[in-house]
C-alpha positions in Angstrom: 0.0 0.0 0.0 2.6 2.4 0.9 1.7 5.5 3.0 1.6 7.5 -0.3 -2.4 9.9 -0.3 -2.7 11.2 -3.5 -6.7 11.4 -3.3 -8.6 11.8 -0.5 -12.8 11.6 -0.6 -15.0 13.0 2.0 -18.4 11.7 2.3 -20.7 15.1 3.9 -20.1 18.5 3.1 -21.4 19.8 6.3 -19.7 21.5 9.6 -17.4 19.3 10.0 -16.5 18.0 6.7 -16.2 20.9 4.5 -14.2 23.1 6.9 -11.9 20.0 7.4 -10.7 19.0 4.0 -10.7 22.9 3.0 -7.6 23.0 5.4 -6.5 19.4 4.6 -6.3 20.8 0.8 -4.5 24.0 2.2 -1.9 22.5 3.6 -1.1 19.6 1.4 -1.4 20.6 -2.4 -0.3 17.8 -3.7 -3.4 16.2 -2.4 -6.6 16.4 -4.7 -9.2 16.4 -2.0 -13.2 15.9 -3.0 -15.8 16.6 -0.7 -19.3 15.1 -1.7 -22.7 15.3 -0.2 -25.8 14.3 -2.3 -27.6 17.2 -1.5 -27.2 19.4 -4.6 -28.0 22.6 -3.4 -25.2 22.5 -0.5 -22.6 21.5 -3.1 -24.0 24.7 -4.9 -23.6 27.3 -2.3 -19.8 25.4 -1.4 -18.9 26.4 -5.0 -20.9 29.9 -5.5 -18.7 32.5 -6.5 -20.2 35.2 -3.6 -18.4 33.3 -0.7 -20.8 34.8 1.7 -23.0 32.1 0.5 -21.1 29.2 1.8 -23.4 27.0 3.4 -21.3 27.3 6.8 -20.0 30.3 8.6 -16.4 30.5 10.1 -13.9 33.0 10.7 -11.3 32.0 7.8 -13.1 29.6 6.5 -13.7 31.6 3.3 -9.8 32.5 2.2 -9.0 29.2 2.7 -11.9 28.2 0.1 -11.0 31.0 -1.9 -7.5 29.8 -2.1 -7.8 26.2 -2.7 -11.3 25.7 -4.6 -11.2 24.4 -8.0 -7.8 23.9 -7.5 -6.8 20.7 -5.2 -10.2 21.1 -3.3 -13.5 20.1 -5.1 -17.3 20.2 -4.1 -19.5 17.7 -5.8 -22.1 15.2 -5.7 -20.3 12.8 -7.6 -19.5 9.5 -5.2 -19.5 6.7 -7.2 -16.0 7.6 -8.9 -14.6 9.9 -6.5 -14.7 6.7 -3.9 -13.5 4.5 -6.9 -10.1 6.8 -7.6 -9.9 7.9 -3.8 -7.1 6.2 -1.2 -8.6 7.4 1.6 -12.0 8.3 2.3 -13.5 10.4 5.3 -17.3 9.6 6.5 -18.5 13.0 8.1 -22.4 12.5 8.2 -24.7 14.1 10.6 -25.4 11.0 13.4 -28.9 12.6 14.8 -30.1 11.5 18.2 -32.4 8.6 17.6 -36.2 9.9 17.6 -38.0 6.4 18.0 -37.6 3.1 18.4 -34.6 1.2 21.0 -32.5 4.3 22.8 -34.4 6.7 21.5 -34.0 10.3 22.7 -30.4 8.9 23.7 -29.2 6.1 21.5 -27.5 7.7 17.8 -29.1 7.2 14.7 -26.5 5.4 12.7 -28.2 4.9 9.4 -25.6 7.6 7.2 -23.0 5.8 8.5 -24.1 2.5 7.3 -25.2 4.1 4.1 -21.9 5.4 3.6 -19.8 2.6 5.2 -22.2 0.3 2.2 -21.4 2.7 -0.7 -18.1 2.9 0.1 -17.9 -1.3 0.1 -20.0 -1.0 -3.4 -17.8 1.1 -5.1 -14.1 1.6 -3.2 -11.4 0.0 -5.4 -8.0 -1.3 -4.3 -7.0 -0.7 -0.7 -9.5 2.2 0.6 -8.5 3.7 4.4 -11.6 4.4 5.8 -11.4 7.1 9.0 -14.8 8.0 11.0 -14.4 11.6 11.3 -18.5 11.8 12.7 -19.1 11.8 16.3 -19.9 8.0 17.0 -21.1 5.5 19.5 -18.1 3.6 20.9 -17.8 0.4 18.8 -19.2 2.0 15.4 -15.8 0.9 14.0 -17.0 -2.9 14.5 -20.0 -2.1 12.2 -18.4 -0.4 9.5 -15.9 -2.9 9.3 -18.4 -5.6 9.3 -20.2 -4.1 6.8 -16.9 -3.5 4.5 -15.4 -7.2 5.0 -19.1 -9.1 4.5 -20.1 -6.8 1.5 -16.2 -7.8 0.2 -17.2 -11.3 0.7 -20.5 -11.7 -1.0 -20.5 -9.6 -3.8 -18.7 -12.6 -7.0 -17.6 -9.4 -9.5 -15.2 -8.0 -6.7 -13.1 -11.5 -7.2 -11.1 -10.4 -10.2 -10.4 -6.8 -8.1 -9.8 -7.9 -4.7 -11.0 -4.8 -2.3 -9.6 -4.5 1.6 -10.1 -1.5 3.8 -8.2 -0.1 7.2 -10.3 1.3 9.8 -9.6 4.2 11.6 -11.4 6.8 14.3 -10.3 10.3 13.7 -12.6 12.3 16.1 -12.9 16.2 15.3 -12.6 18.3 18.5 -14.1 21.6 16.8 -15.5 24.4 18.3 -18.2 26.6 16.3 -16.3 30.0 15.4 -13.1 29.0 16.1 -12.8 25.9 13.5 -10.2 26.7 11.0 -8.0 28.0 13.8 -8.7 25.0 15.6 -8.1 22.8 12.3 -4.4 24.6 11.8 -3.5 24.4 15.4 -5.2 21.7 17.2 -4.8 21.1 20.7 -4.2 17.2 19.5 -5.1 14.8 16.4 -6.5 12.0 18.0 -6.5 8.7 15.7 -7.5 5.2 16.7 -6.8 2.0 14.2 -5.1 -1.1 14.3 -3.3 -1.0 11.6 -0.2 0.7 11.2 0.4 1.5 7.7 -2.7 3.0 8.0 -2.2 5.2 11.1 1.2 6.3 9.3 -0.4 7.6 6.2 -3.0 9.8 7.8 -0.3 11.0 10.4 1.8 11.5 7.2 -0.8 14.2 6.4 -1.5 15.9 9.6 2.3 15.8 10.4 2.3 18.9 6.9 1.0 21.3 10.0 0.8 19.7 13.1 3.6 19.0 15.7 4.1 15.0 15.9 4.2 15.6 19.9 0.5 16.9 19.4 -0.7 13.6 16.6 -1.7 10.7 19.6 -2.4 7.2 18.6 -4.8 4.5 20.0 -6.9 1.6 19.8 -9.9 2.3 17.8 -12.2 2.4 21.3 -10.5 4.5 23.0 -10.4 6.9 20.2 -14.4 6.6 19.1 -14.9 7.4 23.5 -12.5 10.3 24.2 -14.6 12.5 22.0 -17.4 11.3 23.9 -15.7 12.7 26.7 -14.3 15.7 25.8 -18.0 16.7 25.3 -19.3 15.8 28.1 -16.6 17.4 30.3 -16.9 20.6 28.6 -20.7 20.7 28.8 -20.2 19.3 32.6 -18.2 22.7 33.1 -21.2 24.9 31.6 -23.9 23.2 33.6 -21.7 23.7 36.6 -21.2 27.2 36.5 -24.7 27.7 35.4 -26.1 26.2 38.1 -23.8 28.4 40.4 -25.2 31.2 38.8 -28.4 30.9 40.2 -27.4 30.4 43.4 -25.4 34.0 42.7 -28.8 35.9 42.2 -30.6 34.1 45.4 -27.4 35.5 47.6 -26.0 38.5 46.0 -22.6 37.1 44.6 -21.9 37.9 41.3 -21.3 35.0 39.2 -18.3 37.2 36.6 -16.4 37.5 39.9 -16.7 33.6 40.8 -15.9 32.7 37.9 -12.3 34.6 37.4 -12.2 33.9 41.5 -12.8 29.6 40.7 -10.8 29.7 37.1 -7.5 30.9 38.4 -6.7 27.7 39.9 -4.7 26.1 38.0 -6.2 22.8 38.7 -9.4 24.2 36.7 -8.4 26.6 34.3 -10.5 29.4 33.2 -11.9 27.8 30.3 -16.1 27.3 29.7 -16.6 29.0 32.8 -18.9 31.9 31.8 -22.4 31.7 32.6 -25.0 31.6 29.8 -28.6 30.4 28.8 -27.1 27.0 28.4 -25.2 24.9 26.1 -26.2 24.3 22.4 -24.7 23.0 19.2 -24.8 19.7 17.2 -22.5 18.0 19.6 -22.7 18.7 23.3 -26.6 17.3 24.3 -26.2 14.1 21.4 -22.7 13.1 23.2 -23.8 13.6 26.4 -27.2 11.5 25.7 -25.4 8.9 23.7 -23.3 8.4 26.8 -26.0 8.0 29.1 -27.6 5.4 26.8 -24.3 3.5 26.5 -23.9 3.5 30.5 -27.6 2.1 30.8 -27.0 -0.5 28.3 -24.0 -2.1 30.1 -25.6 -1.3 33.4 -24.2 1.2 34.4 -27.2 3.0 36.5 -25.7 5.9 38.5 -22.7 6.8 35.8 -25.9 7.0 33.8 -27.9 9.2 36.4 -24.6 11.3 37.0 -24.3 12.6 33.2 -28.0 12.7 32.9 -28.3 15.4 35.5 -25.7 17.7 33.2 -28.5 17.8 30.4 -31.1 18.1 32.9 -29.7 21.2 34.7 -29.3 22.7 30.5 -32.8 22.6 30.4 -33.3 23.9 33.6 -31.7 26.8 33.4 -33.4 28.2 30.2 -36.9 27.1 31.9 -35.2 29.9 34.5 -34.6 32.3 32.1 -37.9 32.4 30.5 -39.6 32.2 34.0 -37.4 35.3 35.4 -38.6 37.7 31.6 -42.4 36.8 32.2 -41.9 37.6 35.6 -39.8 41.1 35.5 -43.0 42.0 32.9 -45.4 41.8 35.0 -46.6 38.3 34.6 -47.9 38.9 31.2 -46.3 38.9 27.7 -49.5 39.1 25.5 -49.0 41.2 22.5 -46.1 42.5 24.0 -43.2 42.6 21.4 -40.1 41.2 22.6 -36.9 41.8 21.2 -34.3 38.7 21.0 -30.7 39.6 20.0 -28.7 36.7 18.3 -30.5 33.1 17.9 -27.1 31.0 16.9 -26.1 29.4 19.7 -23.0 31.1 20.7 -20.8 33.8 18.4 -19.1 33.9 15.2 -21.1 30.9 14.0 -24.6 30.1 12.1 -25.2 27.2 13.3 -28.8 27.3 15.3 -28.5 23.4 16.0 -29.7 23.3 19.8 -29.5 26.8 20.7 -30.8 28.0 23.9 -33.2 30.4 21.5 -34.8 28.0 20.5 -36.9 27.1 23.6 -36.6 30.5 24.8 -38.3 32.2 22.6 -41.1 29.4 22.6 -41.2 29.7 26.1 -42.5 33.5 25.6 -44.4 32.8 22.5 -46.1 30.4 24.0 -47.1 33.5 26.4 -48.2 35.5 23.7 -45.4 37.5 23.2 -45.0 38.8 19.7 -41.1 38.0 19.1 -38.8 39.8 16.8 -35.4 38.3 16.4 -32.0 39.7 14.6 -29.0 38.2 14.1 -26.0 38.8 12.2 -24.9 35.7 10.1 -28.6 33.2 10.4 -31.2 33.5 7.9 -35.0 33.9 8.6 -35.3 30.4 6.9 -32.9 28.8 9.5 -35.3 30.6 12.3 -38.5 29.8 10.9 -37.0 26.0 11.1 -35.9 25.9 14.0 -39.0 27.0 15.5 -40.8 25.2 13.3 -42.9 28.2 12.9 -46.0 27.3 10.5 -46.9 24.2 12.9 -47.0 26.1 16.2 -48.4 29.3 15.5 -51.1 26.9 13.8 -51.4 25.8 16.9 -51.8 29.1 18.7 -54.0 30.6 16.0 -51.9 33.7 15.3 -48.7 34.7 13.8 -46.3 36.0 16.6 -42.6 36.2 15.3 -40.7 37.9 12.9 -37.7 38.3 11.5 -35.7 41.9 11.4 -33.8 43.0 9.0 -32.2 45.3 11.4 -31.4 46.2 15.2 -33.5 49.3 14.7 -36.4 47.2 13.3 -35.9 44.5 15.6 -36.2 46.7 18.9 -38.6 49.8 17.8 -41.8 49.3 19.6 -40.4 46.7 22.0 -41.3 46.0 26.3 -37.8 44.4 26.5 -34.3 42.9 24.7 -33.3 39.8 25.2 -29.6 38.9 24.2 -29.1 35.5 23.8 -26.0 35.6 22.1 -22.8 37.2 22.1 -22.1 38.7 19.3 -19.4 41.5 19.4 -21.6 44.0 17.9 -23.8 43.9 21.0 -21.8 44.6 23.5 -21.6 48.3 21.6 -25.2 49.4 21.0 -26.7 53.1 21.7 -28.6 52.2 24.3 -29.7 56.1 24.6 -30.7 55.5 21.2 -32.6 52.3 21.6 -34.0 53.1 25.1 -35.9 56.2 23.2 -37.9 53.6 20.6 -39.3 51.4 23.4 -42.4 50.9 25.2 -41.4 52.0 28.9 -40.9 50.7 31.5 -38.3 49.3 29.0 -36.3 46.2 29.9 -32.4 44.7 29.0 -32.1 40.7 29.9 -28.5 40.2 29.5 -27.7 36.0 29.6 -24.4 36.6 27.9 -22.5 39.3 30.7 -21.5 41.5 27.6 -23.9 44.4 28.1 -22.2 47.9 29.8 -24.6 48.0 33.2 -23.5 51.6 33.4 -24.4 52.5 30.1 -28.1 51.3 30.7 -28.5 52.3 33.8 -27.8 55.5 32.4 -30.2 55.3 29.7 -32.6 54.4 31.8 -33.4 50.8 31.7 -34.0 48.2 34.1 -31.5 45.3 33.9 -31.2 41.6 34.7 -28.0 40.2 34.4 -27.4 36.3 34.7 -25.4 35.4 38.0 -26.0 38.8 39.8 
């Protein structure tokens, strides 16, 4: 085989894999890297000349497109010959949380991944390294290797051109709005396999950019669980300090001050300890949940209960949230607009996958609040989605959201803003300016800690502030 890449094919042009082999192409030219996806019109926006159009937002992400599109980096929806000519092909599908049947709610949906693992057996030729780059169940490996070897075996034509694979986990350990940083200096690359020639190609790649002391190698279960993990832990942290921040407001602590107070030590560091309307994104509640489903199934009761109870106190605190806003207003939120700043779940990315919005605003719509959200980088379509707006204000009777176009429109006229996410831009509003459009006694709920209490107070509003 040789540890020779001279095409690589990613199966799944989404947050993970398009950002990926973007800087994969980057750094290694003499690597013709395809990314395919069947779904036509995300392969379109990848390649539309206006880069703002690129189906996913990161900072970077668009120079390095810009660079290497067209050029050793190709979008397509071709996957029969790009997995016939390819030596190593990545599987980055989306693994939803399983929605019924066994585990669901907990358990991952697997069916991309056997879709993909049973294309790749139909129409790989030669030696094909397969690598997991999706966030899987421990043990996933087993199956796609199952699937590969069996398919090998039974299928006559294949006889006069012999296939084998190599198996490896290489887990992404992204974070939304810092990706391409992460991707050119990653804290580690993490890859799991048994085979050797194998692990030595792909560290052949990453070793273009990455420090060999940072490149760690190990069995394929320990690989397929660490990200596992390193989710859970990090979510464990926000749940933590968001739970500390209620007990902040009840005594009069402020919960910025305990936080730079607890993140000093060097035992805990200071990272994912600000307090916020919860955790969101693709990963965070799907690991977590996957993990509790895997600690039930080998009987593992309290482990179960013990990560079970990060999720729950997530929900929890945006039940809070919604609770404190419909009580500051009186008790009452019909036909009250309500301004909502930011609905991605967390900055510099527009990905709206889990975000606390989401069940925030509900929470007040569901009150009768008339709800007018702006954000930067998501479209209304994404909103409207993610609400799943035709179905419930069907079931209300009414229409109660919209979409601005711009802070002015989104706040003129409103009882209160809510800012949800922190977005650079507002932490630097005229909040003289704004203060003078709303309906008074005008309110400021600040989840994120970015708004200037001086400069409201000042203005004129009354202000919440989580943890204080």
């Amino acid at each position: 085989m040789g540890n020779i890449i001279k095409k690589i094919c990613c199966i799944g042009a989404g947050y993970v894999g398009g950002p990926t082999m973007a800087v994969i192409a980057e750094k290694c030219p003499e690597i013709e890297v395809y990314v395919v996806d069947m779904n036509a019109e995300r392969i379109k926006k990848w390649n539309d000349d206006d880069l703002s159009k690129l189906p996913v937002f990161e900072p970077g992400l668009s120079e390095v497109i810009s660079k290497c599109r067209n050029k050793n980096l190709f979008f397509t929806t071709e996957l029969k010959k790009n997995l016939a000519s390819s030596d190593m092909v990545f599987i980055s599908v989306n693994t939803p949380t399983k929605t019924r049947g066994v585990g669901a709610g907990q358990a991952s949906d697997l069916k991309w991944i056997e879709a993909s693992a049973r294309q790749i057996a139909e129409y790989a030729q030669g030696h094909t390294i397969v690598i997991e780059k999706s966030t899987l169940p421990v043990k996933t490996a087993q199956t796609i290797k199952k699937i590969l070897m069996e398919a090998n075996q039974d299928n006559s034509p294949l006889k006069n051109n012999l296939k084998s694979f190599s198996i490896l986990s290489n887990p992404e350990f992204l974070a939304e709005g810092t990706a391409i940083s992460d991707l050119k200096n990653p804290d580690r690359v993490l890859i799991g396999g048994e085979d050797d020639k194998a692990i030595n190609a792909l560290i052949s790649i990453y070793k273009k950019w990455v420090n060999k002391e940072k490149i760690i190698t190990t069995d394929l279960w320990s690989s397929e669980l660490s990200k596992l993990v390193a989710n859970a832990f990090l979510a464990q942290r926000i749940s933590s300090i968001n739970s500390i921040s209620a007990l902040c407001e009840k005594t009069g602590a402020d919960i910025k001050d305990v936080s730079i107070a607890t993140g000093t030590d060097k035992r805990i560091g200071k990272y994912f300890l600000n307090a916020g309307p919860g955790f969101g994104g693709s990963c965070f509640k799907k690991d977590i949940s996957n993990l509790v489903y895997i600690c039930n199934y080998y009987g593992l009761a309290e482990v179960s209960s013990y990560w079970q109870k990060v999720i729950d106190i997530n929900s929890w605190q945006k039940r809070r949230i919604s609770k404190i806003i419909i009580e500051k207003l009186f008790n009452t939120l019909s036909g009250k607009k309500i301004s909502v700043l930011g609905f991605s779940f967390k900055a510099n990315t527009n990905d709206t996958r889990e975000s606390p919005s989401i069940d925030i605003c509900r929470d007040l719509m569901e009150e009768g609040a008339n709800i007018s959200i702006y954000d930067p980088k998501v479209k209304e379509s994404q909103v409207s989605a993610a609400l799943n707006i035709d179905t419930f204000n069907n079931s209300l009777g009414y229409k109660n959201f919209k979409f601005a176009s711009s802070l002015n429109d989104c706040m003129k006229d409103s009882y209160a803003v809510i800012v949800l996410t922190e977005w650079e831009e507002f932490a630097h509003l005229d909040w003289d300016q704004i203060y003078s459009m709303m309906i008074k006694p005008a309110w400021i709920f600040d989840t994120r800690s970015i708004v200037d209490k001086a400069k409201v107070d000042k203005a004129g509003f009354n202000f919440w502030r989580i943890g204080s």
